[in-house]
FIDREN-388773 format. One record per residue: x, y, z of N, C-alpha, C in turn. Coordinates in steps of 0.2 Angstrom, whole numbers, plus 5000, padded with zeros to 4 digits. Example, Ala and Ser with C-alpha at 12.3 -4.5 7.8 and 13.67 -1.06 7.14 Angstrom:
residues 2
506649725039506249785039506649845039;506449895035506849955036506450005039;
end
This chain:
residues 385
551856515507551456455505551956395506;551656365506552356285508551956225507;552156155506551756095504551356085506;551456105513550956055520550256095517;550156155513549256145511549256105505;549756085502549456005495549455945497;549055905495549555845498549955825492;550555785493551055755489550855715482;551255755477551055705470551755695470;551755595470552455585471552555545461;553055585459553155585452553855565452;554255525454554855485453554855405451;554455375449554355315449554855285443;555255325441555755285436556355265440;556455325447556755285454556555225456;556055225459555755185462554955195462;554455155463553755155462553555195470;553055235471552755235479552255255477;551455235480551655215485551555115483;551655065484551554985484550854965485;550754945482549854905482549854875489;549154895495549454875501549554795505;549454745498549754685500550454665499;550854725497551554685498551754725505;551454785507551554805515551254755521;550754705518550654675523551254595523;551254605513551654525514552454505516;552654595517553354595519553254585525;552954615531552654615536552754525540;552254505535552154435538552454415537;553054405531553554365531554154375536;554254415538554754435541554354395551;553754405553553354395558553454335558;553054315555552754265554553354185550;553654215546554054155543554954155543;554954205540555854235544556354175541;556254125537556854075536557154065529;557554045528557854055523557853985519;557754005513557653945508558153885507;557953825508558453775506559153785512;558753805517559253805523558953745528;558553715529558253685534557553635529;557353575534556753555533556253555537;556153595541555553635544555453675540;554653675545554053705540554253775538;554453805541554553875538555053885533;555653825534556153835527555853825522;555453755524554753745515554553805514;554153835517553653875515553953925512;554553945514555253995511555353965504;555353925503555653885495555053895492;554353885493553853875492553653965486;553653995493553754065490554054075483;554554055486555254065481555054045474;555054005472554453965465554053985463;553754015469552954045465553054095463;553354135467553754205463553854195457;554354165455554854135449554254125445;553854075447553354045441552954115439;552654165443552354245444552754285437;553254265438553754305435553354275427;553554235426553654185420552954215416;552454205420551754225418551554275416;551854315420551854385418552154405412;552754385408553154375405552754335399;552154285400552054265395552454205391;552754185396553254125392553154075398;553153995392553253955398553953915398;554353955396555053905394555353965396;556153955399556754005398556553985406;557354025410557254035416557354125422;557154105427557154175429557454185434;557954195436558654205441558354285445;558254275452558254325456559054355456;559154435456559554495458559454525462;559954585464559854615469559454695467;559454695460559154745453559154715447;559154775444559254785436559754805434;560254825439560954835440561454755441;561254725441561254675446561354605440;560754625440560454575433560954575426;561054635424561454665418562154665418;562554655424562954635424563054575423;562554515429562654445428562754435419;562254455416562254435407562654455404;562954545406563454545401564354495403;564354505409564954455412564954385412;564454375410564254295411564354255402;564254325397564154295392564954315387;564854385388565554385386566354355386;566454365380567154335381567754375378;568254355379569254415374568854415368;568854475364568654475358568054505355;567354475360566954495357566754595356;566154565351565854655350565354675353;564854725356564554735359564054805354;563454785355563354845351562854895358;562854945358562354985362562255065361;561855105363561755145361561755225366;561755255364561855335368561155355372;560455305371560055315377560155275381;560555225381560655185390561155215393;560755185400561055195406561555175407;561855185414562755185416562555095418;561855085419561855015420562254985414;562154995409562454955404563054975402;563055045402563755075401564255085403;564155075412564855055414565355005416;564654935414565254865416565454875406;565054875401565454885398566254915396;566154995399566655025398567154995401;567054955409567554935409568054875408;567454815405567654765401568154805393;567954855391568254905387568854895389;568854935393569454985397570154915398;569854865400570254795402570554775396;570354795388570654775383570054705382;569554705383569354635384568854615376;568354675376567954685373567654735370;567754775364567454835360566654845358;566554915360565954915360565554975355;565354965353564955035348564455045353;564255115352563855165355563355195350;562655145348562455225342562155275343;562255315340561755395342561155375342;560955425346560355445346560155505345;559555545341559355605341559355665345;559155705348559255745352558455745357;557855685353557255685358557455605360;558055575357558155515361557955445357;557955465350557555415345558155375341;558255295341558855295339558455255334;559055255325558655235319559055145322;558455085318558655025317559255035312;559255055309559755065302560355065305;560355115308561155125313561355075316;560855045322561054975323561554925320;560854935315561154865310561754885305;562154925302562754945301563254955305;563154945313563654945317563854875318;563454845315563554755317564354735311;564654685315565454665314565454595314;565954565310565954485310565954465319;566154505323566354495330565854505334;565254525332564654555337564454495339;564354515347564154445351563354485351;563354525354562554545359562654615357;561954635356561554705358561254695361;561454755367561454775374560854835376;560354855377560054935375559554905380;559154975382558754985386557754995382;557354955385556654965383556455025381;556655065388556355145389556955195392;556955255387557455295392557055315399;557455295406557555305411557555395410;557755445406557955525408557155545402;557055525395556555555394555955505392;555955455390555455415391555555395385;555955395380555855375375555655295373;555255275370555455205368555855165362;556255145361556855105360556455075354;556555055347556254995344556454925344;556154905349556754855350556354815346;555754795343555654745340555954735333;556254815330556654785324557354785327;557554805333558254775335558454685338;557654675339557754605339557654585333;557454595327557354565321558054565319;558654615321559354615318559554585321;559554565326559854515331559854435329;558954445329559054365326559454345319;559154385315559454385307560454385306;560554405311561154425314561554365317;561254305320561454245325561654305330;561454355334561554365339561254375346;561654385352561154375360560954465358;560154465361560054535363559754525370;560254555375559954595380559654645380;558854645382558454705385558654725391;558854785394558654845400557854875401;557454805404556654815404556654875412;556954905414557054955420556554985421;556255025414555955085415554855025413;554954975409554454965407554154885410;554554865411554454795414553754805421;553154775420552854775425552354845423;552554885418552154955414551854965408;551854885406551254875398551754785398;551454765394551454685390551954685389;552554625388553254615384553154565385;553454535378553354465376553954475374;554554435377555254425374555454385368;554854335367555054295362554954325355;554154385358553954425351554554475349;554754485353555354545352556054515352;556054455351556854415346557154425355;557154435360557454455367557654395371;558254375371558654325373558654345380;558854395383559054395391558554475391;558554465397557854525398558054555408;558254605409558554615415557854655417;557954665425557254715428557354695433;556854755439557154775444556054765446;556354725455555554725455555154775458;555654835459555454885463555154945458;555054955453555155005448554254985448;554254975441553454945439553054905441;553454845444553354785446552954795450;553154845456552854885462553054855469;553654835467553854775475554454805478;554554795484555154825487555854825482;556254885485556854895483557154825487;557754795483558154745483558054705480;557554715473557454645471557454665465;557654595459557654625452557754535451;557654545444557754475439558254465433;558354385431558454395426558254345422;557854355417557654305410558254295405;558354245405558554205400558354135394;558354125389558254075387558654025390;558453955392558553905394559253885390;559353905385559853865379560453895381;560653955382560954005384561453995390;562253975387562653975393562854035397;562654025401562854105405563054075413;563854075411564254085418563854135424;564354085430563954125434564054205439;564154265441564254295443564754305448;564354265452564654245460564454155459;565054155466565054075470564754075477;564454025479564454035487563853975488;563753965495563253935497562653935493;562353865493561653885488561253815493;561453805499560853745502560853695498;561253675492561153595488561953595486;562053525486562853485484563153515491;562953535498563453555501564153505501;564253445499564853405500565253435496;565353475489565453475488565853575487;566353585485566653665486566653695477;566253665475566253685467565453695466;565353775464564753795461564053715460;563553725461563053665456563153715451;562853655447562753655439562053665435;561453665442560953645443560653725444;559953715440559553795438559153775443;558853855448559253895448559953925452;560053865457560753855460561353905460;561353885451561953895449562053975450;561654005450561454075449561454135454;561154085459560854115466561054105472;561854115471562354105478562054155484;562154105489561854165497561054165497;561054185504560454185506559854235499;559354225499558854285496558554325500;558454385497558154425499557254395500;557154355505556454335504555854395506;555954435511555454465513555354515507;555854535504555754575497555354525492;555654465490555454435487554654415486;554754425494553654385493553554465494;553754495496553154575493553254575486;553754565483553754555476553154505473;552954455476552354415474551854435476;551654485482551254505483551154565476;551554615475551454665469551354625463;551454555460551354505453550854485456;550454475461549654465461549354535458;549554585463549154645459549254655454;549754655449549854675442549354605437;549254545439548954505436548254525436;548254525442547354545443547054615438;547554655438547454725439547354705431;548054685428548154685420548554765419;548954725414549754785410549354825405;548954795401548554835398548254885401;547854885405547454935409547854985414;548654955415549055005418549255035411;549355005405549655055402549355085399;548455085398548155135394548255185400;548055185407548155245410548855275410;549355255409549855305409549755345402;549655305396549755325390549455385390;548555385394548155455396548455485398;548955495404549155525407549655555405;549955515402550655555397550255595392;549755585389549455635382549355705388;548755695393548755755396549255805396;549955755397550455815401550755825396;550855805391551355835383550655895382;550055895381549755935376549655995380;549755975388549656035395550256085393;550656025390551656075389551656095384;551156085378551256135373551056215373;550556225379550456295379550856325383;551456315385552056335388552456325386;552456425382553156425379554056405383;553956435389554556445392554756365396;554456325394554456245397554956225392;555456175394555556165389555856085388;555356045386555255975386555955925381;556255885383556755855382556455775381;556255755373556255715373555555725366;555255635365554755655360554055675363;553455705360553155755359552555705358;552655635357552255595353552055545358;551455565362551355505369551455425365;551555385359551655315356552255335357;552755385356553455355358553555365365;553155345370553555395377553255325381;553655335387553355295393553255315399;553055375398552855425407553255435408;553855465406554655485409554655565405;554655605410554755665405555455725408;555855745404556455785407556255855403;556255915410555955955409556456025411;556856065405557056125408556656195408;556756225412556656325413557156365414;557156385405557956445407557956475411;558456495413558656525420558356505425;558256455428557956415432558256335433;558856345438559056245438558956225440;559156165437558456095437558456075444;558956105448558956075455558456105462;558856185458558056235461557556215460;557556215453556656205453556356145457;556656085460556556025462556356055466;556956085471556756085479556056135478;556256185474555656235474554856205472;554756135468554056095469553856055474;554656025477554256005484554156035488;554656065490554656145496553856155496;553756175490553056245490552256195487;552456155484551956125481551756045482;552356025486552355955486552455895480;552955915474552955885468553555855471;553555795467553955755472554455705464;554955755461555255735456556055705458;556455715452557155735452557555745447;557955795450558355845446559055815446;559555815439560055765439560055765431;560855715432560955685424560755605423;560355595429559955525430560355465427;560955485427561455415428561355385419;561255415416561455395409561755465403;562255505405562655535402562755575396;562655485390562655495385562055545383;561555515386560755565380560655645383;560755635388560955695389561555755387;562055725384562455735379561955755372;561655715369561355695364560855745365;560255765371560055825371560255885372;560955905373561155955375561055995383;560955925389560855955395561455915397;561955905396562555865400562655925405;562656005405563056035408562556055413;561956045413561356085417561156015421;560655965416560455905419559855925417;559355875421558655895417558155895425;557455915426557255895430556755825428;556555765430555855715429555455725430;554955685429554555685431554155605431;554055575434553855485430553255485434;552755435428552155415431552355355434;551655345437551555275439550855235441;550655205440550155155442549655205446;549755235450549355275456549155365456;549655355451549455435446548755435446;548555515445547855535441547955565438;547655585433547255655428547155715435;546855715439546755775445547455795446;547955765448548855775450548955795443;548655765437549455795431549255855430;548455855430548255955428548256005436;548755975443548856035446549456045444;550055975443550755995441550656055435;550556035430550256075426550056155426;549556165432549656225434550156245437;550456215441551256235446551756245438;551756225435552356245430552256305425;551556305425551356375423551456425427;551256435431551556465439552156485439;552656435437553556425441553856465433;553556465429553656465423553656525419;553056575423552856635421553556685424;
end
């Protein structure tokens, strides 16, 4: 037996989303055909129209988001984004708080502004299903704490983060929170202002459902944040000194524009569709597959049990059985289409006790069914007996 008699259930979407709603396949298409020019390079019609885009995008973002104030800086990710914030805001001295579910996105420019002697960071625990207490939080807070750094959603088990009482510490606090919206941005509602959220990173490729290359960053308008990079930006060329001027300042070099307007093509869909109605179908989809997993003993699920803490992310061991094997052996035979790994965040898996194994995923997405989660379901039973 082999894949080619199922078709594909593709379950990695905390990678990347697939498949794309088919109007950002058409609007990368056109762009690239059809317009091809790059913003604030020319005054022909098709540089306008390039700038044109560009805004409406930006403005797409903001709406989605739910805010009419603050600005929104295109990235090349979420990787991308997270560094502009933390290097942009940082200075000799300050504290940073973050926790053992984030990613190496936030964890390695840390470590190595660390490592430089620049800036000290706390790390707090988290439980072994990935729950971290606000309590903790707020005890790890120092006369010196600049920003808390954390992620919405764990990217390895799905856990959700409380970030509504870590922005309550934050404000209370006088201090910046950065959110890691990677795994949820584009995958239910987020109101940054509701959640005390100063700078808010995301990738438009993930939930958002638009090409890889592209990601954002939200920030409050009030908010000095140096710039990453220098370089050409199409405006003050008389001058060899950065503008000063939003979004300028921010957005050295060409843009990725045919990513970008597939990216406006996918914020048409999510508007039209509504985050609500994508996230009651995950939330269904997440209950299906935690109560499928309770009638299997030998499964052995890494994370919480409670679909309100989870965000369709689920890390899944079979002893005697590695996560790697088992990867290939779902797509090989069954066409499930995961991955196996320590999915680039170290610590929680530290924290659940798979640093030495890794786990396998499994992530929803917008195009998932109830049909796909109860064959998976059967395949694990199967792989599992």
């Amino acid at each position: 037996m082999s894949s080619e008699n199922f078709p594909p259930i593709y379950l990695d979407n905390a990678a990347t989303s697939f498949p794309k709603p088919e109007a950002v396949y058409r609007t990368v298409d056109s762009y690239m055909r059809n317009i091809g020019a790059s913003a604030g390079r020319g005054a022909y019609k098709e540089a306008l129209e390039a700038g044109e885009i560009l805004e409406s995008v930006r403005a797409r973002l903001l709406e989605l988001l739910g805010v009419r104030q603050g600005r929104v800086v295109f990235t090349l990710n979420a990787t991308d984004a997270i560094n502009m914030a933390l290097k942009g805001i940082l200075r000799e001295g300050d504290h940073v708080i973050t926790t053992q579910l984030d990613h190496n996105s936030i964890l390695r420019p840390l470590r190595a502004m660390e490592q430089e002697g620049r800036i000290s960071v706390n790390r707090v625990a988290c439980s072994p299903a990935g729950l971290v207490d606000p309590d903790d939080v707020e005890r790890a807070l120092t006369p010196r704490t600049r920003m808390i750094a954390t992620l919405h959603a764990s990217n390895v088990m799905g856990t959700l983060n409380p970030v509504a009482e870590i922005g309550r510490i934050a404000r209370n606090a006088g201090i910046l929170f950065l959110l890691d919206a990677a795994q949820t941005m584009g995958s239910r509602p987020i109101d940054p202002q509701a959640l005390g959220v100063h700078l808010l990173a995301f990738p438009g490729h993930k939930g958002l459902l638009g090409p890889l290359g592209t990601g954002g960053l939200y920030f409050e308008d009030w908010i000095d944040l140096l710039p990453l990079r220098e370089g050409g930006t199409g405006s003050r060329s008389e001058s060899d000194v950065q503008p000063e001027d939003y979004p300028d300042r921010w957005e050295a070099g060409s843009h990725n524009l045919p990513g970008i307007a597939g990216l406006g093509a996918a914020l048409g869909y999510l508007l039209e569709r509504g985050l609500d109605e994508i996230h009651r179908l995950k939330l269904g989809l997440t209950r299906c597959f935690l109560e499928g997993l309770e009638q299997m003993k030998r499964v052995v699920l890494h994370g919480p049990r409670d679909p309100i803490l989870q965000e369709g992310v689920f890390s899944i061991t079979i002893p005697g059985l590695d996560p790697y094997e088992l990867g290939a052996l779902l797509d090989r035979e069954y066409g499930i289409k995961g991955r196996a790994g320590l999915h680039c965040a170290p610590l929680v898996h530290n924290a659940a006790g798979t640093i030495e194994t890794g786990s396998f995923r499994l992530s929803l997405g917008p195009f998932n069914s109830e049909d796909e989660i109860t064959r998976v379901l059967s395949v694990f039973e199967k792989v599992s007996g």
